[in-house]
N, C-alpha and C positions, 0 to 999 in steps of 0.2 A: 252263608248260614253255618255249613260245617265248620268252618274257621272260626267264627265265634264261640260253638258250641265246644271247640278243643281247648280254646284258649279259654273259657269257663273252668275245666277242669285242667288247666294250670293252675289256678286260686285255690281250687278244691283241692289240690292232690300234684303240687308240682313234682314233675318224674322225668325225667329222660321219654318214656315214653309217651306224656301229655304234651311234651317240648317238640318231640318229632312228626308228632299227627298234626298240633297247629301248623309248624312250619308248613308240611307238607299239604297241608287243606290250602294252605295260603299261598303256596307255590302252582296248584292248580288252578286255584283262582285267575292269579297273575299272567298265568302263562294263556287262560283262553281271553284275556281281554287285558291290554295295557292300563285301562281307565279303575283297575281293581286297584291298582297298587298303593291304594288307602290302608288296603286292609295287610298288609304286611303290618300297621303300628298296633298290632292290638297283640302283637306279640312283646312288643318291651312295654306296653300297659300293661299285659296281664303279671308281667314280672314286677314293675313298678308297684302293682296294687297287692301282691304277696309283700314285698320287702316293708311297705309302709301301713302293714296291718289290716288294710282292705280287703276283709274277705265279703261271699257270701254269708245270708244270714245263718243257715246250716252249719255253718263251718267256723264261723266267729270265734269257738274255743280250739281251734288247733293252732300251735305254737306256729311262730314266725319263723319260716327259714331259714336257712344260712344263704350268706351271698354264695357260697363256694356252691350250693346245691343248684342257686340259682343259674350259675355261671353255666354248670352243665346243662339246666335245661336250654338254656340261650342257644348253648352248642347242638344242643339236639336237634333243634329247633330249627337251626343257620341249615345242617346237614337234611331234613326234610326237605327244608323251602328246594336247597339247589338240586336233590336229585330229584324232586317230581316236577321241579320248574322247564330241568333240561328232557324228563322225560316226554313230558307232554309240548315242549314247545324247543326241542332240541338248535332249531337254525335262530331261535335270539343267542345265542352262544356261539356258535360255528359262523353265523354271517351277523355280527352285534352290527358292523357299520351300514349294514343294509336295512338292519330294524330301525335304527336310529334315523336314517333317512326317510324311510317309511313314515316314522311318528313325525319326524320334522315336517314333510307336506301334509299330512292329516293335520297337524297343527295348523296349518297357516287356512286350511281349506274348514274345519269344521269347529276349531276354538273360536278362531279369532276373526273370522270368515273373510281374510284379506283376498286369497287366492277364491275369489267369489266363481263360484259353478252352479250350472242350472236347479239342480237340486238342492243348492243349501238357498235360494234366493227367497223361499217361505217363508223366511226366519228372520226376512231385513222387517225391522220395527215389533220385532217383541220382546219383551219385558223379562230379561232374566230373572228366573227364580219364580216369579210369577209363572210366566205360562206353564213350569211343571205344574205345579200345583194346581192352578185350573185343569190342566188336562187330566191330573192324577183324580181330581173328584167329580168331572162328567164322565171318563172313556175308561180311563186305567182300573178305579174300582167301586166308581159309584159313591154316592154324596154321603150316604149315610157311615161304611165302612171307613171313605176318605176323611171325614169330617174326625170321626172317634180318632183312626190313627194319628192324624194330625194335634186333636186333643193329648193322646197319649205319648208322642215327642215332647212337647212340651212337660207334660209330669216329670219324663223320663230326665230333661236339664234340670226342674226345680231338683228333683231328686238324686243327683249326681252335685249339686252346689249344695244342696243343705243338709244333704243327710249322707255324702260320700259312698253313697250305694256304688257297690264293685259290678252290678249287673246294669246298672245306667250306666255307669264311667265305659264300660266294657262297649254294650251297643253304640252309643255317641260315639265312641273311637271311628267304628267304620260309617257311621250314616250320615255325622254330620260333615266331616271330610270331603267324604262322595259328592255329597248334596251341595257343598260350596264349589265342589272344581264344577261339578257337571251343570250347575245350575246357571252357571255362567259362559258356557258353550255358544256359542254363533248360532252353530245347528243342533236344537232340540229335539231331538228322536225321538216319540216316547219308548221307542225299546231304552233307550238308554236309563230310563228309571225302572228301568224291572228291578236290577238288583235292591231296590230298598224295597220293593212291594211287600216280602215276606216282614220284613222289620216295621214294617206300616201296621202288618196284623197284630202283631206282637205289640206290637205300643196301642193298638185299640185294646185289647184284651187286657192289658195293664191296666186303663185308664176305667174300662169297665169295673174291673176287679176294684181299685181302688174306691171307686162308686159306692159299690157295695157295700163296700166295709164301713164307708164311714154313713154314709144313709139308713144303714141297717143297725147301724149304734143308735145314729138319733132317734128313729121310729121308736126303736124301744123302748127308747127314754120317756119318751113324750106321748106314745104311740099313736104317731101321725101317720097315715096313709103315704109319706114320702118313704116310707121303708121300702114298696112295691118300685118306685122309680127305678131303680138302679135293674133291677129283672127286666120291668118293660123294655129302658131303655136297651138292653141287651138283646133282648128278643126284636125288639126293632132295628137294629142295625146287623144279627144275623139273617135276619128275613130279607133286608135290603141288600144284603151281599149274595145271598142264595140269589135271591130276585136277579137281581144284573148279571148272575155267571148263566143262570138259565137262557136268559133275554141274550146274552153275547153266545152261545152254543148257537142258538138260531141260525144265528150265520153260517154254518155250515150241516145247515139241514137239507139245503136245498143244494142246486149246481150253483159252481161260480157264475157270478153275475155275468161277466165275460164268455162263459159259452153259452149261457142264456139269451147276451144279443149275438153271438155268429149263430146260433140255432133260428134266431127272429132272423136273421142275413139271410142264411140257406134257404129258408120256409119265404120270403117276401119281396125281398130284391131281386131282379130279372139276371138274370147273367148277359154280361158282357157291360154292367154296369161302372162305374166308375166313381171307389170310393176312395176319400181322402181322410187323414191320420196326422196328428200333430207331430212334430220331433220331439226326441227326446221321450216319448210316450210308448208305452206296451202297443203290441199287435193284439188283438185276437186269434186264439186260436181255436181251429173246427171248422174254419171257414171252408165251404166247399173249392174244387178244382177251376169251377167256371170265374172266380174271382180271382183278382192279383193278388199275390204276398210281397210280403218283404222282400227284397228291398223295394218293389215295383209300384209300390203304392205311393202314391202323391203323399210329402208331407208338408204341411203348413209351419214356416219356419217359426212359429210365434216368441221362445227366447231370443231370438236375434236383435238387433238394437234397430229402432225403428228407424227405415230409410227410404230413399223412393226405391232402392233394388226389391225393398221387402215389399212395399208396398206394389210394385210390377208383379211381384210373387204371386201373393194375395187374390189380383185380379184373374189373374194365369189359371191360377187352380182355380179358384170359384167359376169360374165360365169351364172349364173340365173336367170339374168333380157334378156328380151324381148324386153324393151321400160325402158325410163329415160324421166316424165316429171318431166320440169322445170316450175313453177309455177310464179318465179317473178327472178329480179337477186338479191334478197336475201343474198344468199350465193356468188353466183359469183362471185357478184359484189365486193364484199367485203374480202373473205379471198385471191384472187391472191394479194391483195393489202398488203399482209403483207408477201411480200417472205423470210423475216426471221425467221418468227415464223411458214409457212406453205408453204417451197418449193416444197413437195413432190406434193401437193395440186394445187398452181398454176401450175405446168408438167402436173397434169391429165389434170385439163380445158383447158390448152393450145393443149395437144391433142387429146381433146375429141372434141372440139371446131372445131378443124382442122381434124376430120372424119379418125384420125390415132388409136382408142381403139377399130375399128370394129362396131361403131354407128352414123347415120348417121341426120342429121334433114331432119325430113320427113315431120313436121305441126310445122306453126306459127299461134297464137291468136297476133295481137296489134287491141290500139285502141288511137292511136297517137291524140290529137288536131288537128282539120284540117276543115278548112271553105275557099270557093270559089274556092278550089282548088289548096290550101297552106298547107302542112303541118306541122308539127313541131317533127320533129324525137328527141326521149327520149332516146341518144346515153348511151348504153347499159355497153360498149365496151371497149372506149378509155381509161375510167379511170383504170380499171383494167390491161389493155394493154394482152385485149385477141384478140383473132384471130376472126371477124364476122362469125359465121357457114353458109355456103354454104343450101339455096337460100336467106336469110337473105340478104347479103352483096350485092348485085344486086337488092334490092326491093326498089320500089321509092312507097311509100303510096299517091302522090300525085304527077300531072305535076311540080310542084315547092315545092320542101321536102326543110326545114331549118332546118340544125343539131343544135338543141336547147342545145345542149352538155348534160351533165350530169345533172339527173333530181334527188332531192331527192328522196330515196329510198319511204317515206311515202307521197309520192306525184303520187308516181306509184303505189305502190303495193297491197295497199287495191281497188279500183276501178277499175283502169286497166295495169295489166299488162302486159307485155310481156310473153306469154307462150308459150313454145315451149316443141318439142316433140318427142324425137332421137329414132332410132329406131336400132335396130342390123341388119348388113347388112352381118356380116361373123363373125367366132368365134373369142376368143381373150385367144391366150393358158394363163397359171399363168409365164411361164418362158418369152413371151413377154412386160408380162406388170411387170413385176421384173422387164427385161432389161429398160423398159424407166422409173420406176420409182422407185427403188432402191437408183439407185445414188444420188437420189436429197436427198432421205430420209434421207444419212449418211452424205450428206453436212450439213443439217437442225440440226444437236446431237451434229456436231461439235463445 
């Protein structure tokens, strides 16, 4: 945002010192995230759109530059980027072959998701470009705000193709760039769409704006009652953005969901019990002293590629564990979604899920979005096409719960997730849980 807002005032007023602030906005940029390096082009746009008469509309009567004035801003510009790039990010300079090998395995691990890892495996079968956008308008900032900004990207091209606007040309430089590399990423993060969220407001607000004006010409004309639209419309899309920042603050009104179940642990499970943890998954912490910690706690290999070693695993710990917490849907969520590569795997959670492996859920931690007494339920479930665990599927977190469907995993799991917390309610011999999940084993080799 300050990089655009400097290279703004390149078109207004190119200087040596509007040369050296872009550079330098843009060199900070750069230096905290390699994925910014879009926004370096909005420095030879903003000169481009000086040289070829592109100004704002303010500024429309100030003479055209000289290339030679231009040149120096360029230069001032170059001399920003590199002293604040190496202040803030000094070892891409002094160790370059080391960044570069860095970037090269992040490439292969979250572009292009060859070098496949437990954590990017949520992301086999979804839809680039697509899934930001659905997530940008359930989670990131709500349907109504999403919807307008969305609306006002597109003003923002008509308006950069028909009418050479220097302030559309200027934003498109960095959003639509960004939005093509990252929208094609293997691994979708929705962190990795923060950087366009402020440009999202900014093209609603446009799009608003633009409403008005021309609804507000016709009303007049005609005076039709659609003069009032463009206000509503306004007033409803600020209420529904307030709305959802209110509703996501919730989430940290209360404790994390996670000491919420090691406080349910402390208070309800016996000591000297025996609880089991997925890999790859968070621990709980707060847990009292009478329980094991890490490393000592049983973990349930469930990324591992379905085999009879796993499958011997499986039966080991379910006949020695006492309790199974679930931490986040982590795992869940994500390997039922691959029943070719791990059918044995989807069988257990389908009937662990459904209180057929002898455990049963005894404790839920959430910590849904919810203001006035609206929710927004972070369905768990659907995508994986598991069974809701009984008292889960009868819980309404609020008089009026909206299944907000499917929440990115890193949208839930580091601040609040769903934990839950099964506990053995009767034994489970090795020869029944052969019987229900053998068979899938020898489907999955074939």
């Amino acid at each position: 945002m300050l990089t655009i807002f400097c290279a703004a005032e390149i078109i207004r007023e190119p200087s040596d010192y509007s040369g050296f602030l872009t550079g330098a906005a843009a060199g900070m940029a750069l230096a905290s995230k390699f994925s910014a390096a879009p926004i370096v082009a909005v420095v030879p746009v903003a000169l481009a759109l000086c040289w070829f008469g592109c100004r704002l509309p303010s500024d429309s009567h100030l003479p055209r530059p000289s290339l030679a004035q231009l040149a120096r801003v360029a230069a001032a510009s170059a001399v920003g980027f590199f002293l604040l790039s190496f202040l803030f990010q000094p070892y891409a300079y002094l160790d370059f072959s080391g960044l570069a090998a860095s970037i090269s395995e992040q490439n292969g691990i979250i572009v292009t998701g060859e070098g496949q890892v437990p954590y990017t495996q949520q992301y086999i079968g979804t839809i680039p470009y697509l899934y930001f956008i659905g997530q940008i308008l359930r989670w990131a900032v709500g349907w109504p705000l999403g919807v307008a900004g969305l609306a006002g990207w597109a003003l923002l091209i008509l308006m950069a193709v028909r009418q050479r606007s220097a302030g559309a040309i200027l934003l498109l430089t960095w959003m639509v760039p960004y939005f093509l590399i990252i929208g094609r990423f293997h691994a979708k993060f929705l962190r990795y769409i923060l950087p366009l969220l402020p440009f999202l407001a900014l093209a609603a607000a446009l799009a608003l704006d633009q409403m008005r004006g021309r609804f507000t010409r016709l009303g007049a004309q005609q005076q039709s009652p659609l003069r009032y639209l463009p206000t509503a419309l306004t007033c409803f899309v600020s209420a529904g953005a307030l709305f959802w920042a209110l509703a996501f603050f919730s989430i940290y009104t209360a404790p994390h969901t996670a000491n919420q179940a090691a406080a349910w642990i402390n208070r309800n499970v016996p000591a000297g019990a025996t609880p089991l943890k997925e890999h790859w998954e968070e621990s709980l912490a707060g847990l009292s002293a009478t329980f094991k910690h890490p490393p000592q706690v049983p973990e349930l290999p469930m990324y591992d590629a379905d085999a009879p070693a796993k499958l011997a695993m499986i039966k080991r710990l379910l006949a020695a564990g006492d309790y199974i917490v679930f931490y986040s849907n982590r795992l869940y969520g994500t390997v039922p979604r691959q029943p070719e590569r791990y059918p044995m795997s989807r069988r257990y959670y389908e009937l662990l899920f459904s209180g057929k492996l002898g455990y049963e859920l005894v404790h839920f931690s959430e910590a849904y979005p919810h203001f006035a007494g609206v929710a927004f339920y972070e369905d768990t479930f659907t995508a994986p096409d598991l069974p809701v665990p009984s008292p889960l599927a009868s819980y309404k977190p609020a008089p009026l719960t909206i299944n907000g469907g499917f929440a990115d995993e890193s949208f839930t799991a580091y601040d609040h997730p769903l934990v839950m917390v099964f506990k053995k309610v009767r034994p489970v011999s090795d020869a029944e849980i052969d019987a229900a999940l053998r068979p899938f084993l020898a489907a999955g080799r074939k």
